[in-house]
C-alpha positions as CSV (number, residue, x, y, z in Angstrom):
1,X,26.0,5.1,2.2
2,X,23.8,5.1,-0.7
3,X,21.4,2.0,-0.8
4,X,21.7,-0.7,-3.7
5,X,20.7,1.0,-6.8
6,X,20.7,4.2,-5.2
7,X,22.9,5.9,-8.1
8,X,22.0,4.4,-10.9
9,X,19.5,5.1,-13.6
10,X,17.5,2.3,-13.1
11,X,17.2,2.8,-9.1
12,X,16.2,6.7,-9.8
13,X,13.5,5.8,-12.4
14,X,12.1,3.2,-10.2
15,X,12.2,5.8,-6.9
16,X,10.4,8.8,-9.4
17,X,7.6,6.4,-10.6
18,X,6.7,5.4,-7.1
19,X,7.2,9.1,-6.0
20,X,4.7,10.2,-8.7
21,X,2.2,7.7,-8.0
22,X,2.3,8.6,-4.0
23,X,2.2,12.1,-5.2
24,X,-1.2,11.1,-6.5
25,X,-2.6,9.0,-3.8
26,X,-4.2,11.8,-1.9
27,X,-6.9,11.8,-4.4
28,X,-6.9,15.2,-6.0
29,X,-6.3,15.4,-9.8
30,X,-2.7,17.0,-10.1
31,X,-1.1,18.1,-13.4
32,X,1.8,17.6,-14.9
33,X,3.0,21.1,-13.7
34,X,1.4,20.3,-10.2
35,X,3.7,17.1,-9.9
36,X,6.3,18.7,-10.8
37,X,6.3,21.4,-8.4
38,X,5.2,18.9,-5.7
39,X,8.2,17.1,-6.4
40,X,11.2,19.5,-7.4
41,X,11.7,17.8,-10.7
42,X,11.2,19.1,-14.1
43,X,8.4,19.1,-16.1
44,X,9.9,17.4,-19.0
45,X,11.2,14.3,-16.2
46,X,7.2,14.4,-15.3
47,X,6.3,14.3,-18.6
48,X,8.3,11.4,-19.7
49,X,7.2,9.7,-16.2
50,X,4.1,9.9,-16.9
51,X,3.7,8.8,-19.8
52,X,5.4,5.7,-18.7
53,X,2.9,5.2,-16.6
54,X,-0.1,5.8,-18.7
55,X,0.9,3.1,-20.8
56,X,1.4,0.4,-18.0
57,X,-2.2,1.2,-17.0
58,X,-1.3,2.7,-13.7
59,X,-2.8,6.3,-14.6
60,X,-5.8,7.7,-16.2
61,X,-6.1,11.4,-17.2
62,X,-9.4,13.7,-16.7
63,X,-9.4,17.0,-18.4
64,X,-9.0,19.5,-17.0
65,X,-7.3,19.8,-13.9
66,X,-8.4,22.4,-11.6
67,X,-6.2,25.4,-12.0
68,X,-4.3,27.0,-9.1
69,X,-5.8,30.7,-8.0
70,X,-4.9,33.3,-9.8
71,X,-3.0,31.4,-12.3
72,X,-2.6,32.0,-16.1
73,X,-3.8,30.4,-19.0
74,X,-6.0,26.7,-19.6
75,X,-5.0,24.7,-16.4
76,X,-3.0,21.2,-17.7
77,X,-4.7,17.3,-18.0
78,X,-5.8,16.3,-14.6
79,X,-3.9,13.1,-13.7
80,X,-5.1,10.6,-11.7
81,X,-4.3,6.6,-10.6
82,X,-6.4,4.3,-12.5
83,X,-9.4,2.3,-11.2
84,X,-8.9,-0.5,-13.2
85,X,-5.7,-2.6,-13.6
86,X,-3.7,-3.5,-10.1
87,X,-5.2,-3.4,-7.1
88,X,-4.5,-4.4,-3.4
89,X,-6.1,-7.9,-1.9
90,X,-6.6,-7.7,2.1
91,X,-7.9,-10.3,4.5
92,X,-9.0,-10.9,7.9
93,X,-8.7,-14.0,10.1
94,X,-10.6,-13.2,13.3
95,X,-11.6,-15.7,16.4
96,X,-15.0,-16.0,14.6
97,X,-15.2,-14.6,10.6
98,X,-13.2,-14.3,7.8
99,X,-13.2,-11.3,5.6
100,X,-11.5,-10.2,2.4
101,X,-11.3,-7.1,0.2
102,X,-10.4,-5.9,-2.8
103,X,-8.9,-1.9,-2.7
104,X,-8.1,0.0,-6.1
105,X,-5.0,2.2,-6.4
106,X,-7.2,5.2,-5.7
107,X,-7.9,3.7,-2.3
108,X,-11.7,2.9,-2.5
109,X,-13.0,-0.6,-1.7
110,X,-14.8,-2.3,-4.9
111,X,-15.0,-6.2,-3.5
112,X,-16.0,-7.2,-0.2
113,X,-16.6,-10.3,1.6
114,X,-16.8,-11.5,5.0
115,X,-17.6,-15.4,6.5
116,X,-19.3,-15.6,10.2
117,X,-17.3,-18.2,11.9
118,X,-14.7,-21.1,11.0
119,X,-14.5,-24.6,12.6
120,X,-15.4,-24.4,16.2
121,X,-15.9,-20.8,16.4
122,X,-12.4,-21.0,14.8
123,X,-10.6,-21.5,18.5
124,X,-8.4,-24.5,18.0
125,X,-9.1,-25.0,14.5
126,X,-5.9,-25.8,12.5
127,X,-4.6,-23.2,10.1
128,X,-5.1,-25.7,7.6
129,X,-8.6,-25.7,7.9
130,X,-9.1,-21.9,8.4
131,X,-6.6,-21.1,5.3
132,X,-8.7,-22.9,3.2
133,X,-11.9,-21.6,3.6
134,X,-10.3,-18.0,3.0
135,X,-8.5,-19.5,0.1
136,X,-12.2,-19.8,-1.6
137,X,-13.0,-16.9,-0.3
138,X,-10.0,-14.7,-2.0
139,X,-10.6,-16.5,-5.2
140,X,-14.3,-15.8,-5.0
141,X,-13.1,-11.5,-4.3
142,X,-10.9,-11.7,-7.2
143,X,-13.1,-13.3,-9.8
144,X,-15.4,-10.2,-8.8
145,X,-12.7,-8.1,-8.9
146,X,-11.4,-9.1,-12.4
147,X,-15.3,-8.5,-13.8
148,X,-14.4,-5.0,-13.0
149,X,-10.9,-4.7,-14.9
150,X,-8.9,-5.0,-11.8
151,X,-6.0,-7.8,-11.2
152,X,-4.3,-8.6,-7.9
153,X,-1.1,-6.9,-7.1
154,X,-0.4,-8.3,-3.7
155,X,-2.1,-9.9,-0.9
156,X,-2.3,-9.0,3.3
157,X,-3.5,-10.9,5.9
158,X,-4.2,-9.6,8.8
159,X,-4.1,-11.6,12.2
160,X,-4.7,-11.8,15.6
161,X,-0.9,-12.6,17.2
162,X,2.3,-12.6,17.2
163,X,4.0,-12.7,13.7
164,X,7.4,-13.4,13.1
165,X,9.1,-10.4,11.4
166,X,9.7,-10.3,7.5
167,X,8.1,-14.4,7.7
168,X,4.5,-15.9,7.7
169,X,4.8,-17.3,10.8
170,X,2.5,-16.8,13.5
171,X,4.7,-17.8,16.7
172,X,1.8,-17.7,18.8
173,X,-2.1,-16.7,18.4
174,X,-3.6,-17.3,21.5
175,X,-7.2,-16.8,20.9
176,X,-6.9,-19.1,17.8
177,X,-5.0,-21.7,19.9
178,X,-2.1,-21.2,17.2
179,X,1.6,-22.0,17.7
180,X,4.5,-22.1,15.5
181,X,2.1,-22.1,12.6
182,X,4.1,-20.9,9.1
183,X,1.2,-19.4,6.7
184,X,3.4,-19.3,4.1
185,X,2.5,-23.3,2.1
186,X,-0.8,-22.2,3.0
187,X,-2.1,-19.0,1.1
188,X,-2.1,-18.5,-3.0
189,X,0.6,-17.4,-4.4
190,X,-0.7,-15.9,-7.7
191,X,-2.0,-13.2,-6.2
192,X,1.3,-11.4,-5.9
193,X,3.8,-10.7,-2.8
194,X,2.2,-12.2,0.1
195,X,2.5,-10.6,3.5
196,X,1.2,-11.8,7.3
197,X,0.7,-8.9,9.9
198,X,-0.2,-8.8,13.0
199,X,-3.9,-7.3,12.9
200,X,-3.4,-4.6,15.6
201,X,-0.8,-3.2,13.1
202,X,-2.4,-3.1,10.6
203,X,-5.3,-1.1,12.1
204,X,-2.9,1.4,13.3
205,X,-1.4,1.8,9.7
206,X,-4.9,2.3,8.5
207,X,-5.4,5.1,11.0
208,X,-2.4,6.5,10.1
209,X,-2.8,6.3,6.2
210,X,-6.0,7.9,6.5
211,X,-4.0,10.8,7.0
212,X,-5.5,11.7,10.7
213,X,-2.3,10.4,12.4
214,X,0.1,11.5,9.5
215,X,3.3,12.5,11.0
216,X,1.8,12.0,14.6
217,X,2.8,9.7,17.6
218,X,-0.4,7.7,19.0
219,X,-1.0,4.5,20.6
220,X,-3.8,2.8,18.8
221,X,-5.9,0.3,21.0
222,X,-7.5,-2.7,18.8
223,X,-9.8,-5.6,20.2
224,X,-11.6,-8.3,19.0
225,X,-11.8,-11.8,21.4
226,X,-8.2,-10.5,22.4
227,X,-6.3,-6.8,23.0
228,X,-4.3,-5.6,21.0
229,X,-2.3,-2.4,20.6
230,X,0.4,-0.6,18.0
231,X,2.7,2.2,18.7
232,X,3.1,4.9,16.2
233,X,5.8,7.3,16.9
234,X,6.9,10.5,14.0
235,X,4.4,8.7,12.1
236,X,6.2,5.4,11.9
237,X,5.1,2.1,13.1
238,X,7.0,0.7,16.4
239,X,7.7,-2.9,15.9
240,X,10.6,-3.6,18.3
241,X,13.2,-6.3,18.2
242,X,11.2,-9.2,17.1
243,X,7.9,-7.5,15.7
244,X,6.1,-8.4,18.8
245,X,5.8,-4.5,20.2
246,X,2.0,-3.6,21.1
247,X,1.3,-6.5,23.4
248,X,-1.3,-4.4,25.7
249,X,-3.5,-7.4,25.9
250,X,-0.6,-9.4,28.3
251,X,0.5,-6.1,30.5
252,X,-0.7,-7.4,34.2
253,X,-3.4,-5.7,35.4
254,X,-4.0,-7.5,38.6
255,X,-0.5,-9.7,38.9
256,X,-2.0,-12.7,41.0
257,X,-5.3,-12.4,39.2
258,X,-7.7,-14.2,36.4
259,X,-5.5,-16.9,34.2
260,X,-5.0,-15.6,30.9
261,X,-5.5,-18.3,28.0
262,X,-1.5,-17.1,26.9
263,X,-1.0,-18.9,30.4
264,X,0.2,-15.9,32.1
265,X,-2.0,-14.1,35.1
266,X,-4.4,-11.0,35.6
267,X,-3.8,-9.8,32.0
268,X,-5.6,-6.9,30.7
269,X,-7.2,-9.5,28.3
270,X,-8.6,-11.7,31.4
271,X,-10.5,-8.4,32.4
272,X,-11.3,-6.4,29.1
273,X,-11.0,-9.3,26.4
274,X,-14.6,-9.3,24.6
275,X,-15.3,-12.8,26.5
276,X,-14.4,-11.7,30.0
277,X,-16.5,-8.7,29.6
278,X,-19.6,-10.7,28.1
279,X,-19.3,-12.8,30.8
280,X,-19.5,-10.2,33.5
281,X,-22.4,-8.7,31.8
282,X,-24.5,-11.8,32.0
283,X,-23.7,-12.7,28.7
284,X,-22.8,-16.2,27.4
285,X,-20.3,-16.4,24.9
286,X,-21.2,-17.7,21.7
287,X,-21.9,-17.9,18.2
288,X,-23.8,-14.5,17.5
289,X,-22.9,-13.3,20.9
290,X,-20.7,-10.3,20.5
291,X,-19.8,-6.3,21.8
292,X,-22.7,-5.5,19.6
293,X,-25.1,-7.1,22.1
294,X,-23.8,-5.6,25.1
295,X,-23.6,-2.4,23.6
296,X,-27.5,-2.7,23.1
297,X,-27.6,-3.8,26.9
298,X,-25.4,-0.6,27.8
299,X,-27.8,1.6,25.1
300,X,-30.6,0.2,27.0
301,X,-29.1,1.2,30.5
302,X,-28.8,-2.4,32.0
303,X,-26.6,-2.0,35.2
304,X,-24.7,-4.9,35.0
305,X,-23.7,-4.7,31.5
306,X,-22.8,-1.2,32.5
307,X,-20.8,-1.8,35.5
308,X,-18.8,-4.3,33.1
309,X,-17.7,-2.2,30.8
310,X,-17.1,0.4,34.0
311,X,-14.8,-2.1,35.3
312,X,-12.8,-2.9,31.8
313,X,-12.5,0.7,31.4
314,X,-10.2,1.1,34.4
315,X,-8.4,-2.1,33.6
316,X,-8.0,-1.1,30.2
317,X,-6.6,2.7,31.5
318,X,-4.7,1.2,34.4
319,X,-2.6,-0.7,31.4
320,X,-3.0,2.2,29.4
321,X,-1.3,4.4,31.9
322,X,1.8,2.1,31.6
323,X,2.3,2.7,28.3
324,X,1.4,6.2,28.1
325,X,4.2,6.9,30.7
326,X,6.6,4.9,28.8
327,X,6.0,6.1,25.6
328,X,4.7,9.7,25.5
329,X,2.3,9.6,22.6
330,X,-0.1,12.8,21.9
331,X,-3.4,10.6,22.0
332,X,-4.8,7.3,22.9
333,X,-7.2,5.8,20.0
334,X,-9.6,3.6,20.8
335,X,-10.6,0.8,17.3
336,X,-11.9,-2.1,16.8
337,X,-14.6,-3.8,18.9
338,X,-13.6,-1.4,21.5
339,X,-15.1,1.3,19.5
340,X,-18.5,0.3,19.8
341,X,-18.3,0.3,23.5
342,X,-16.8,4.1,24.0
343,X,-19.7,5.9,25.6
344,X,-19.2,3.9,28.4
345,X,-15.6,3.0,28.4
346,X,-14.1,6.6,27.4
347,X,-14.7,7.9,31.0
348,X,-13.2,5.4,33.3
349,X,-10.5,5.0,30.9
350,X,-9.5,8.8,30.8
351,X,-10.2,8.5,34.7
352,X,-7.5,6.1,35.3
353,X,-4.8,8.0,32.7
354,X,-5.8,11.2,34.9
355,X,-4.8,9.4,37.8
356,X,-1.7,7.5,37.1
357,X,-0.2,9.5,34.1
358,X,3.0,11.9,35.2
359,X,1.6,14.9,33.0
360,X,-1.8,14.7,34.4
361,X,-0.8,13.8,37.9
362,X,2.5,15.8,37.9
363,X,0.2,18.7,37.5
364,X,2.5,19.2,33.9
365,X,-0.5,19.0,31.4
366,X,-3.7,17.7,30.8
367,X,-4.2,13.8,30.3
368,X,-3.8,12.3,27.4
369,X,-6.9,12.4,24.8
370,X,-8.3,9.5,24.1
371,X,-10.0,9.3,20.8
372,X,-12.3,7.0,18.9
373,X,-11.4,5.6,15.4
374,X,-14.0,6.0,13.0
375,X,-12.2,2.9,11.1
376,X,-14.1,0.6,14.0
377,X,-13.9,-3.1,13.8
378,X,-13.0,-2.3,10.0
379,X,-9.4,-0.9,10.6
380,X,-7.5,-4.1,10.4
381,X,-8.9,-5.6,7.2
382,X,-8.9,-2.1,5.7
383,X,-5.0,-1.7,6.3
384,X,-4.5,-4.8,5.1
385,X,-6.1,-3.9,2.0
386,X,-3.8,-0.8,2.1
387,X,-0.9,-2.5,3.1
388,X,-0.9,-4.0,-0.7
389,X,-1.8,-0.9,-2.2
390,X,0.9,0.8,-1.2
391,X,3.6,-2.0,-1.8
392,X,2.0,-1.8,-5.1
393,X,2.7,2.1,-5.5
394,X,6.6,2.0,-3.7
395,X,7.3,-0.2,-7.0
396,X,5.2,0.9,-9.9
397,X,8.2,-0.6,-12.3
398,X,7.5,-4.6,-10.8
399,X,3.9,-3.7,-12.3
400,X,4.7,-1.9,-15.5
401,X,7.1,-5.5,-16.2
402,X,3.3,-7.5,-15.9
């Protein structure tokens, strides 16, 4: 059955605007013509599409547009999606920083901040507290932003547990010491729709919007203080019943082992969270004390911050192996703080999925690839920044009402 509005005028505009403005996400000025072929709709419903669109500010036009080969004649007005007028608002809470951006409709990242540490390194400081400090700082990214023609369309956040779906409710964010804690009261509402994600997510969305997991299934590993993980499957995020699919962090590693601070034991977290491995590197945990350091230790070939990272990479594949034979995904990505550590974590993790997968040791295949995002430690705040752009563009008629 057709969807509310499915069938009417009104619901088919409002589906061809967003349809030409994805159509022009990729980057490339398109014609008229261009659109229309990529589309299957005439050039006359182009046309008066576009110009729609031009008006509200959502398009700008470069002449001319580069002509296909062999084709007849001066090639059309190049279109493209403006860089001034709507753009997407992400942010970031983490364990220890805050962070905020500003994304056009093109994609490209035009305000930027980030905040080292919140309250007590921002473990068991309220929301309250944390909220308002990125409160300044979103205000602060938009006033920069507006200097630049550019006016919020929608805000993300982007944080580390276990959000309630379709709400702003975190139900529980262990490394934040969070419980129950509804976001909602707490974030501006004048910078558009507001949305709360958890931040592994959103790093796997931004993987996937890059366009190197388009269409693909992956499972997309994301640290900071805590492990993360989201499953991709046909291209489409896995969220499960609740929202709360991805938990890799709290898959047992060791059953009677470590306690975990989500009060469970011998989690992956207790043995490959960032503080358990700085710990077993001879590293005390603290403010400026991060991967970054221990990756110079490993760099530097210090044995015990290498045999750390050895041993997280084998708890991190033994979990991975679990999910890899449950799922069946094509490749294992490795992002966030994680990334900075995979010369030395990429072998015992492949190691381990060698060993315990059921196409590598079924003798069926090779193991999976595990790969490293390029995104790093920037993939969550970047897809949250995403995440708004692309709300923005699936309802180009909410802006063209502004």
């Amino acid at each position: 059955m057709a969807g509310p509005g499915a069938l009417t005028q009104s619901g088919i505009r409002r589906r061809n605007l967003a349809r030409v403005l994805h159509a022009l996400a990729a980057g490339e000025p398109l014609s008229r013509a261009a659109v229309a072929a990529r589309l299957g709709l005439t050039r006359a419903a182009v046309s008066t599409l576009v110009d729609e669109l031009l008006r509200g500010g959502l398009l700008t036009e470069r002449d001319p547009a580069p002509g296909r080969p062999g084709a007849v004649g001066r090639p059309g007005t190049g279109l493209l999606l403006a860089d001034r007028g709507p753009c997407g608002v992400g942010a970031e809470i983490g364990v220890d920083h805050l962070a905020v951006c500003v994304m056009d409709l093109r994609g490209r990242v035009r305000v930027r901040r980030r905040r080292e540490s919140h309250g007590r390194d921002g473990r068991d400081t309220g929301p309250e507290v944390v909220l308002a400090g990125l409160t300044d700082m979103l205000r602060a990214a938009v006033a920069e932003a507006a200097d630049a023609g550019l006016r919020p369309a929608g805000l993300t956040v982007a944080v580390p547990g276990l959000v309630v779906r379709n709400t702003a409710t975190v139900l529980h964010a262990a490394n934040l010491g969070w419980r129950n804690a509804d976001l909602d009261g707490l974030l501006p509402r004048d910078l558009g729709p507001v949305t709360v994600e958890n931040e592994a997510n959103l790093g796997a969305l931004a993987e996937l919007w890059s366009g190197r997991g388009a269409g693909e299934s992956f499972l997309h590993v994301s640290a900071e203080a805590g492990i993360g993980a989201a499953v991709v499957i046909d291209g489409e995020l896995l969220r499960g019943a609740h929202g709360f699919a991805g938990e890799l962090g709290h898959l047992p590693v060791r059953p009677e082992g470590r306690a975990c601070r989500c009060g469970g034991r011998g989690c992956l977290e207790a043995y490959a969270g960032e503080e358990a491995l700085l710990r077993a590197a001879g590293l005390r945990p603290g403010p400026g004390i991060r991967v970054g350091a221990l990756a110079a230790r490993c760099e530097a070939g210090e044995p015990t911050a290498l045999r750390a990272v050895r041993q997280a990479g084998t708890a991190l594949g033994i979990a991975l192996s679990g999910a890899v034979n449950l799922l069946d995904p094509r490749r294992v990505v490795l992002g966030g703080a994680l990334s900075r550590l995979a010369p030395w974590l990429l072998t015992p993790v492949s190691r381990e999925l060698a060993r315990r997968t059921t196409v590598a040791a079924g003798g069926r295949g090779t193991p999976v690839p595990v790969t490293v995002s390029p995104l790093g430690p920037d993939g969550p705040l970047l897809g949250a920044a995403r995440h708004s752009v692309r709300a923005a563009l699936d309802d180009p008629a909410a802006l063209l009402r502004r």
